[in-house]
C-alpha positions as CSV (number, residue, x, y, z in Angstrom):
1,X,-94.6,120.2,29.5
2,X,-91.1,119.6,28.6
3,X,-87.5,119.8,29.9
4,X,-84.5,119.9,27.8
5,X,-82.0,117.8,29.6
6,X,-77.9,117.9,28.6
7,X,-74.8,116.8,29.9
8,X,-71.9,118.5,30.9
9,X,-71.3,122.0,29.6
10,X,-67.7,123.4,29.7
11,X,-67.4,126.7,28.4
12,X,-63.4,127.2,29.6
13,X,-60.4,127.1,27.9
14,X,-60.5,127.3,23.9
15,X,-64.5,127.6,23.8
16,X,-63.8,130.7,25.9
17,X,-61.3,131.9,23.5
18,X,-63.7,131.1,20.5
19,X,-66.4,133.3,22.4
20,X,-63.8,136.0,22.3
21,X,-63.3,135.8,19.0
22,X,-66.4,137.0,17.0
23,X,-65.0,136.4,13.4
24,X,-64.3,132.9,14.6
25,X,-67.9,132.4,16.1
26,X,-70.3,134.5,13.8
27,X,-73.5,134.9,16.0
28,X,-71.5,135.3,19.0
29,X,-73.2,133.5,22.5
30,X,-75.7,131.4,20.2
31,X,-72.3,130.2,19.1
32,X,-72.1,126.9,21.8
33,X,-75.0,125.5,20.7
34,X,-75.2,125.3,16.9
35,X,-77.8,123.6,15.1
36,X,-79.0,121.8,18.8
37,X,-80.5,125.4,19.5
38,X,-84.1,125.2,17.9
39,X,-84.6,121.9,20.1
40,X,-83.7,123.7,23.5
41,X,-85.9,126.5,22.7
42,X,-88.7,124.2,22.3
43,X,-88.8,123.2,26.1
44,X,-90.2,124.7,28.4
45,X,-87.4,124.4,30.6
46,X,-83.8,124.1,30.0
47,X,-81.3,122.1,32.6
48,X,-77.5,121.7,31.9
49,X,-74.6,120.6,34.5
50,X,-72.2,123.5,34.4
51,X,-68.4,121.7,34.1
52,X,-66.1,125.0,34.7
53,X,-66.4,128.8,37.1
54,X,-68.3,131.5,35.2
55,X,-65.9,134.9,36.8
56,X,-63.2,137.0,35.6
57,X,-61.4,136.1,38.7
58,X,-60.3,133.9,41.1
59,X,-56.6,132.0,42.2
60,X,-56.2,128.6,40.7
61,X,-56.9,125.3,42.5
62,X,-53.4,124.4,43.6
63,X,-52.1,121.1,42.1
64,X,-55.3,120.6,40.1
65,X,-54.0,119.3,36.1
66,X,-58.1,120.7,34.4
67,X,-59.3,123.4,35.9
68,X,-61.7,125.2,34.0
69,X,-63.3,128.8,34.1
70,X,-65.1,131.1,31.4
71,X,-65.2,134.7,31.6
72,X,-68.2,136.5,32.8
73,X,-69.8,137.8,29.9
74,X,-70.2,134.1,28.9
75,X,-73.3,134.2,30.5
76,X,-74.7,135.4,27.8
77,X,-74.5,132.2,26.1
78,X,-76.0,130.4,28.7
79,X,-79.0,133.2,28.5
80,X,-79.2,132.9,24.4
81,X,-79.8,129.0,25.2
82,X,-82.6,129.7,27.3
83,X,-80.8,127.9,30.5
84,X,-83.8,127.9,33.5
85,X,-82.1,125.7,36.1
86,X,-78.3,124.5,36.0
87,X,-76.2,122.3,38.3
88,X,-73.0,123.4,39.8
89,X,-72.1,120.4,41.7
90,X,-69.1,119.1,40.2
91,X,-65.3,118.8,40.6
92,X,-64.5,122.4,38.4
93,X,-67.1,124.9,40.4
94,X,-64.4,125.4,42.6
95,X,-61.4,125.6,40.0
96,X,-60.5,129.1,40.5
97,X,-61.7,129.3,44.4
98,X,-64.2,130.6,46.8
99,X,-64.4,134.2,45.1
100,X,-65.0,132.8,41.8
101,X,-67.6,130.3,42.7
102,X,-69.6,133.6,44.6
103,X,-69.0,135.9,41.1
104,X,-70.8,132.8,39.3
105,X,-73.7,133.1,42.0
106,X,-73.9,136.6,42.3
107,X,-74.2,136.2,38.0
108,X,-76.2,133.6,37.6
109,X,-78.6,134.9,39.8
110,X,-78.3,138.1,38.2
111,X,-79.4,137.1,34.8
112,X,-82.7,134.5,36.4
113,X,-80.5,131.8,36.0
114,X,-81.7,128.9,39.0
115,X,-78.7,126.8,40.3
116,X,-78.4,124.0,42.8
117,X,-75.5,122.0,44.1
118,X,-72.7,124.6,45.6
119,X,-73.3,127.6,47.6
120,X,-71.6,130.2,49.9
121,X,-72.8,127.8,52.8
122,X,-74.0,124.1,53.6
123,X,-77.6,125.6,53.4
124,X,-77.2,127.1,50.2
125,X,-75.4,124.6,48.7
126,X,-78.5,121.6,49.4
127,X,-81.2,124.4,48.4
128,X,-82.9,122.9,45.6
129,X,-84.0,125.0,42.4
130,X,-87.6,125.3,41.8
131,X,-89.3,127.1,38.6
132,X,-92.4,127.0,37.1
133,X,-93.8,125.8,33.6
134,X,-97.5,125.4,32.5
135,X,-98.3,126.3,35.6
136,X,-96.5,122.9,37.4
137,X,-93.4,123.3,39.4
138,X,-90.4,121.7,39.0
139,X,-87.3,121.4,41.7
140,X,-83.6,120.4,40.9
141,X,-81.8,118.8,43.6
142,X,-77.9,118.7,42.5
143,X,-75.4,116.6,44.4
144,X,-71.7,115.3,43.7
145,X,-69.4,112.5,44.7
146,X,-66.6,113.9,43.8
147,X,-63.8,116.3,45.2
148,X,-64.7,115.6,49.2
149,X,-62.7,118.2,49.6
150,X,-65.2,120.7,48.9
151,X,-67.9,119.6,50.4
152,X,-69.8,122.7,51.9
153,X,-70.2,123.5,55.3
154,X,-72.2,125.7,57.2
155,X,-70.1,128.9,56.8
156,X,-68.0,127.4,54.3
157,X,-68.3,127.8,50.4
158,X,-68.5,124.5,48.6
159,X,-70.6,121.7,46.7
160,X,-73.3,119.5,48.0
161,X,-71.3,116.5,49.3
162,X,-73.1,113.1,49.0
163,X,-71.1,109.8,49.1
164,X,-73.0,107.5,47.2
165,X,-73.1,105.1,49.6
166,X,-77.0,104.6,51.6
167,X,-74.9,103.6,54.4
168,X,-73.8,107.4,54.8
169,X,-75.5,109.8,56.9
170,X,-75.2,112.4,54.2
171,X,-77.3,110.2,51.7
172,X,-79.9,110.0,54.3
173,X,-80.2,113.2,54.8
174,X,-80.2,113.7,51.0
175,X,-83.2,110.8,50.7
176,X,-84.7,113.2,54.0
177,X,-84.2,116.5,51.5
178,X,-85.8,114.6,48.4
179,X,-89.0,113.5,50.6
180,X,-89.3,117.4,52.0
181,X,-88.8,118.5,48.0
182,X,-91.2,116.5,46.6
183,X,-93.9,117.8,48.8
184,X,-93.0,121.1,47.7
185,X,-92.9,120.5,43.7
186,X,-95.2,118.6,41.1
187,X,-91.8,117.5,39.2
188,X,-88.5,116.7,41.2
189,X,-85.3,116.4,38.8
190,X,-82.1,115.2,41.0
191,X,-78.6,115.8,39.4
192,X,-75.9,113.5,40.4
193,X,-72.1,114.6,39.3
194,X,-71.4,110.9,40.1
195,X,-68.4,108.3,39.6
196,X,-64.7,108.7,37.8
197,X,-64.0,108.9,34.2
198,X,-65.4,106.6,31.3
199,X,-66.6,103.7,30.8
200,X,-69.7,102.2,29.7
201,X,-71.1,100.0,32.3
202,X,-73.0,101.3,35.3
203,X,-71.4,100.8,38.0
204,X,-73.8,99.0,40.8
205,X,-73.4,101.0,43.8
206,X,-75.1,103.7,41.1
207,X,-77.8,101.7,40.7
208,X,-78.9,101.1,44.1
209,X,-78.7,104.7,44.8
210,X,-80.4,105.7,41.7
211,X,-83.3,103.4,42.7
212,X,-83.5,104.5,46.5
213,X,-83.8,108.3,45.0
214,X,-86.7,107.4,43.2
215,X,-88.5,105.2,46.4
216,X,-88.3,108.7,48.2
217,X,-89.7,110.5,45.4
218,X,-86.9,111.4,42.5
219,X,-89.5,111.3,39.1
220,X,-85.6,111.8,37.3
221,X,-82.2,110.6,38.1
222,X,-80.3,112.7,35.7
223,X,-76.6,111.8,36.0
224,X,-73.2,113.0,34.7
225,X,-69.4,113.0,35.4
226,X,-67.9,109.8,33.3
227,X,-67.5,111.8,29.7
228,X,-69.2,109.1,27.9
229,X,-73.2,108.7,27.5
230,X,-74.6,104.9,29.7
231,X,-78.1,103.5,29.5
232,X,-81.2,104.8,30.4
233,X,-83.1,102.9,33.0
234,X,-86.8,102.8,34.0
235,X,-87.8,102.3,37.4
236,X,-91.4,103.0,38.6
237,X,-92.2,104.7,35.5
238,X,-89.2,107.3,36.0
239,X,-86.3,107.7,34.0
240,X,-82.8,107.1,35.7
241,X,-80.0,109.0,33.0
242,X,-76.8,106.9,34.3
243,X,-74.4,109.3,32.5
244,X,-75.4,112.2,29.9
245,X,-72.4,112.7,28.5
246,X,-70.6,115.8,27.6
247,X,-73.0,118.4,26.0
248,X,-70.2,121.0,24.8
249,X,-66.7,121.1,25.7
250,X,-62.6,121.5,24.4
251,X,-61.8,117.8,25.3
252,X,-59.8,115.8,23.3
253,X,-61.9,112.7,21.5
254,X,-60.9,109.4,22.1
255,X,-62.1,107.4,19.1
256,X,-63.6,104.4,21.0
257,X,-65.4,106.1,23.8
258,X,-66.4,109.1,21.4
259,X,-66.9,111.4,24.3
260,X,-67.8,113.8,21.6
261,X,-71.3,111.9,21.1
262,X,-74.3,112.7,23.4
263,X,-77.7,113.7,23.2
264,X,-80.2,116.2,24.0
265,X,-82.8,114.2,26.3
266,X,-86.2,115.8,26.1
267,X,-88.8,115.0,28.7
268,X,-92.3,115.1,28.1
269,X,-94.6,115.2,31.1
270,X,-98.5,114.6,31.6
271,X,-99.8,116.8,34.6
272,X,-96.1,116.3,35.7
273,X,-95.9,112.7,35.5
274,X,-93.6,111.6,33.0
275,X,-94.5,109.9,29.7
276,X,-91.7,109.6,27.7
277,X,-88.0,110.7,27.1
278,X,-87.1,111.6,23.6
279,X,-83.0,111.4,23.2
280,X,-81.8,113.3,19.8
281,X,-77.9,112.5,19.0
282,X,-75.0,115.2,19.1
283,X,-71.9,115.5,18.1
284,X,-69.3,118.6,19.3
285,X,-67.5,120.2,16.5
286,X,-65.5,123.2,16.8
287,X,-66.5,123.8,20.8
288,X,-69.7,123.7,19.5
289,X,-73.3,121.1,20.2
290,X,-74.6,120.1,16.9
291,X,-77.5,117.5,16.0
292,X,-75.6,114.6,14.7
293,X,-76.7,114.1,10.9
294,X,-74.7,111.0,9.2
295,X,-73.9,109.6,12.5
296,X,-76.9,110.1,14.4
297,X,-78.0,106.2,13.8
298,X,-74.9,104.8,14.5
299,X,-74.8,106.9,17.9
300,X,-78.9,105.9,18.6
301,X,-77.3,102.2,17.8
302,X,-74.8,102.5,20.6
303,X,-77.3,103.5,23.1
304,X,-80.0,101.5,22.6
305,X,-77.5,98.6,23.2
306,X,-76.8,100.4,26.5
307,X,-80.1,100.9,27.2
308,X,-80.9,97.2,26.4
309,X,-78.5,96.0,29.0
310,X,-80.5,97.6,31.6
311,X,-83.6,96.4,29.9
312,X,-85.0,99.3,28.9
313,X,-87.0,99.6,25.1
314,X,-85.8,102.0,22.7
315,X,-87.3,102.7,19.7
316,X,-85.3,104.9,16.7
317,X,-87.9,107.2,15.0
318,X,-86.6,108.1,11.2
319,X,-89.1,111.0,11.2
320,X,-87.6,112.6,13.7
321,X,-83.9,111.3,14.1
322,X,-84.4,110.2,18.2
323,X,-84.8,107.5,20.1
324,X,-88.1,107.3,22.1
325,X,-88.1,105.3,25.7
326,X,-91.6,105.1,27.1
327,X,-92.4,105.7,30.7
328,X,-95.7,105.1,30.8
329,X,-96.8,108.3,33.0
């Protein structure tokens, strides 16, 4: 089996407008994910971390500066990329309020689109996503540390609230919720919206966490939030994604970080134990994902130095532009 991981996708903004504009974009909602498109399609499931409110509606965040939202028929790109399972806890789900956030439900769900991570109530919000692939199942648990001020409650809309922080009766009852997945699932996947903005280092408290998800029975830590890719680590045979990156987006590039770089990470799984994560380089041009041609090397280069400082091998494969991290499944 294997799952298409990416980072954050943000469909607001001027990738909205471009969606709108069909002699700008061509093929219309394949438009997002250019040349990276053949490669999703190729997994048997799809995950993505949705950065913005899919609605036509909604009252804007007050005293928010970003706040993000794509119009409803956008969803049709999310369906063209084959999306099984997406995260919506993050600091934009909320962007455009309550109302919006239960439009992007009600369409998500609409269209066989799984979500985790925000919900109409506390309940709904911790539910994790579960689907089915070569006859395993696979859950996604989705979490966030940021914007306490949405977390959920039980009759409240919001996102699932964790500190990151073991000390914290809400990550113990997350660790409790991963335990009861896990029994449920042959694969569990948990998304963490995690920690501020940039920067390359992993920040400790992270790590800890990170590990203490996998002890209760996490086979992926698949992390996002900073705008920049970090190192992949690999503890108990598992794959811990510090940071994916940015997938798709409108953001301005800053030419050190290159928040415009990422990867698709492709997970390949043994009777749902995983073997090895394949990462393929990416570049956003134009609102739009590509496979990174000339600078694909310089971008495996980066990461494998990343990668190294948490001592984890990664080899570049010529044949087939990635990087390859073993797992050992």
């Amino acid at each position: 089996m294997k799952i298409a991981l990416v980072g954050d996708v943000m469909l607001g903004r001027l990738v909205n407008d471009a969606l709108g504009d069909v002699e700008f974009t061509g093929a219309g909602p394949e438009y997002p994910w250019g040349s990276t498109l053949p490669l999703l399609r190729s997994a048997d499931i799809r995950i993505g971390n949705l950065e913005f409110v899919l609605s036509d509606d909604g009252t804007p965040w007050p005293a928010k500066v970003f706040r993000f939202r794509s119009d409803t028929r956008n969803v049709a790109s999310l369906t063209a990329a084959g999306f099984t399972v997406v995260s919506l806890a993050n600091n934009h789900v909320l962007d455009f309020g309550a109302e919006a956030l239960r439009d992007m439900l009600g369409t998500l769900d609409r269209h066989g689109i799984l979500h985790s991570g925000a919900g109409v109530g506390l309940e709904d919000a911790r539910r994790p996503a579960i689907c089915k692939a070569q006859a395993l199942s696979v859950g996604l648990l989705a979490v966030t540390d940021n914007e306490p001020g949405w977390a959920a409650e039980a009759a409240a809309p919001g996102v699932h609230f964790v500190p990151i922080d073991l000390g914290d009766h809400r990550a113990g009852e997350l660790l409790a919720l991963v335990r009861r997945t896990r029994g449920r699932v042959d694969l569990l996947i948990v998304s963490a919206h995690w920690g501020g903005n940039w920067g390359f280092e992993v920040p400790g408290d992270h790590r800890t966490f990170a590990r203490a998800l996998i002890d209760a029975g996490a086979d992926v830590v698949y992390g996002h939030s900073p705008h920049v890719v970090r190192g992949v680590e690999v503890y108990r045979g598992r794959p811990i994604i510090y940071s994916a990156g940015d997938f798709v987006d409108d953001y301005a590039v800053d030419q050190f970080a290159r928040n415009d770089q990422s990867f698709v990470f492709l997970l390949e799984t043994d009777a749902g134990l995983p073997r090895d994560l394949r990462l393929y380089p990416t570049v956003i041009l134009d609102f739009q994902a590509r496979l990174a041609r000339g600078s694909a090397r310089a971008i495996a280069r980066r990461m494998q130095a990343l990668c190294g400082d948490l001592g984890t091998p990664a080899t570049w494969s010529e044949d087939e532009a990635c990087l390859t991290i073993p797992l050992g499944g």
